[in-house]
C-alpha positions, 0 to 999 in steps of 0.5 A, a space after each residue: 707134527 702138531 700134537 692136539 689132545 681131544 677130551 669129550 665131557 661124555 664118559 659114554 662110548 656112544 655119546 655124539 661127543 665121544 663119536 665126533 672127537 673120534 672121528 677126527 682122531 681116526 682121520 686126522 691127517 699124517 701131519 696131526 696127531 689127535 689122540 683122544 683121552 678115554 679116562 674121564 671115568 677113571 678119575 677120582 673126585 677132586 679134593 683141594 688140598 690133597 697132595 697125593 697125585 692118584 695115577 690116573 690124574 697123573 696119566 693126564 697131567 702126562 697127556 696135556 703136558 704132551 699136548 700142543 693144544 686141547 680140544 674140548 667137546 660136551 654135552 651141558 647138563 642142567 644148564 652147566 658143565 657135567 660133573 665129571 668134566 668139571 671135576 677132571 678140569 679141577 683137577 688140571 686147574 690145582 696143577 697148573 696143567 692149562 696154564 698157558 696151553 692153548 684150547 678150543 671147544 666143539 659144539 655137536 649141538 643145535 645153537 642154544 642147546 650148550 650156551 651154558 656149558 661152553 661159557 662155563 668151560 670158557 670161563 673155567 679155561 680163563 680162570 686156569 690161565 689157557 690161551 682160548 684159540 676162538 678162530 678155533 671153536 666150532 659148532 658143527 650141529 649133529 643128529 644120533 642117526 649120523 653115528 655108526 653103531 659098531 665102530 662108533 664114529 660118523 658116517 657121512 664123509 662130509 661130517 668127517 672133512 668138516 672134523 678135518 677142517 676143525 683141526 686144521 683152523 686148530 693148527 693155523 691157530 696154533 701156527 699164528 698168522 703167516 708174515 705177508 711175503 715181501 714184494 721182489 722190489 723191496 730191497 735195498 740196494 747200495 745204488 739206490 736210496 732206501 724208500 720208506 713205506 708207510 702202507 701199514 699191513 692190515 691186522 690179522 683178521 681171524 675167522 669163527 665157524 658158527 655154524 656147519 651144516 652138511 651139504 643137501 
């Protein structure tokens, strides 16, 4: 089972960053587990070179060590990332907790409304060693009236397939490109000489999804 952690830069519960990533915890298929980290505002204030490790932050060292991808989700305040992500993504840059783990962004805003906030938390993941899966960053543009007030998730059932379909390019991310299949005359046989083929395979060419808009 594939393992993808999701962390929303908004501490509120009724936040459009919140609620999305919580969608796609609540419908993620049987073969993805999406838990969704709900201590961003648990966690002390980072400060270099403090050896002690306060609970909370090791609770979250646990869940991305558990993790086989991470999916961040934020808003963008002053034209960068909030304090309270910045501070939990120091906190995992001091352990070392991003090195090497795979991570994608989604975007719940209009284009042009988080440029500086998801190239902040790019440049935060490259600075902490993380393996950005771009065929997996996605922007799917909501609106607050798409939000459920009570259970606090998204209504529309075509928002909810799009939220699938971002776990699952995280997952076909994760797996890397298929081998091509090999044709059943390509073998070798002791009766017949070895043809050497030189039709190289095209590269793997990966798909971005910019932009998503639910159907009219």
């Amino acid at each position: 089972m594939t393992r993808i952690l999701l962390i929303s830069g908004n501490p509120r519960a009724d936040s459009l960053h919140t609620a999305a990533l919580r969608t796609a915890a609540r419908f993620a298929p049987a073969e993805i587990s999406a838990p969704l980290y709900d201590g961003l505002a648990d966690l002390p204030a980072f400060v270099p070179g403090e050896y002690r490790t306060p609970d909370p932050v090791a609770f979250l060292r646990l869940q991305v060590a558990a993790a086989d991808a991470v999916v961040f989700c934020t808003p963008e305040f002053a034209g960068y990332l909030p304090g309270s992500l910045k501070n939990l993504l120091d906190w995992l840059v001091d352990g070392g907790d991003l090195s090497g783990r795979p991570a994608a962004w989604l975007s719940v805003a209009t284009p042009g409304q988080d440029d500086g906030a998801r190239e902040q938390l790019e440049t935060v993941l490259a600075h902490a060693n993380a393996k950005l899966l771009q065929p997996a960053c996605m922007r799917i543009p909501l609106r607050s009236a798409a939000l459920h007030e009570v259970d606090g998730i998204l209504t529309d059932p075509s928002l909810h397939q799009a939220l699938l379909d971002m776990l699952d390019v995280v997952a076909r991310a994760l797996a890397g490109p298929r081998p091509k299949a090999k044709p059943s005359w390509d073998g070798v046989s002791s009766m017949f000489p070895v043809v050497q083929r030189n039709d190289a395979s095209a590269p793997f060419r990966s798909w971005r999804a910019e932009i998503w808009r639910p159907s009219d």
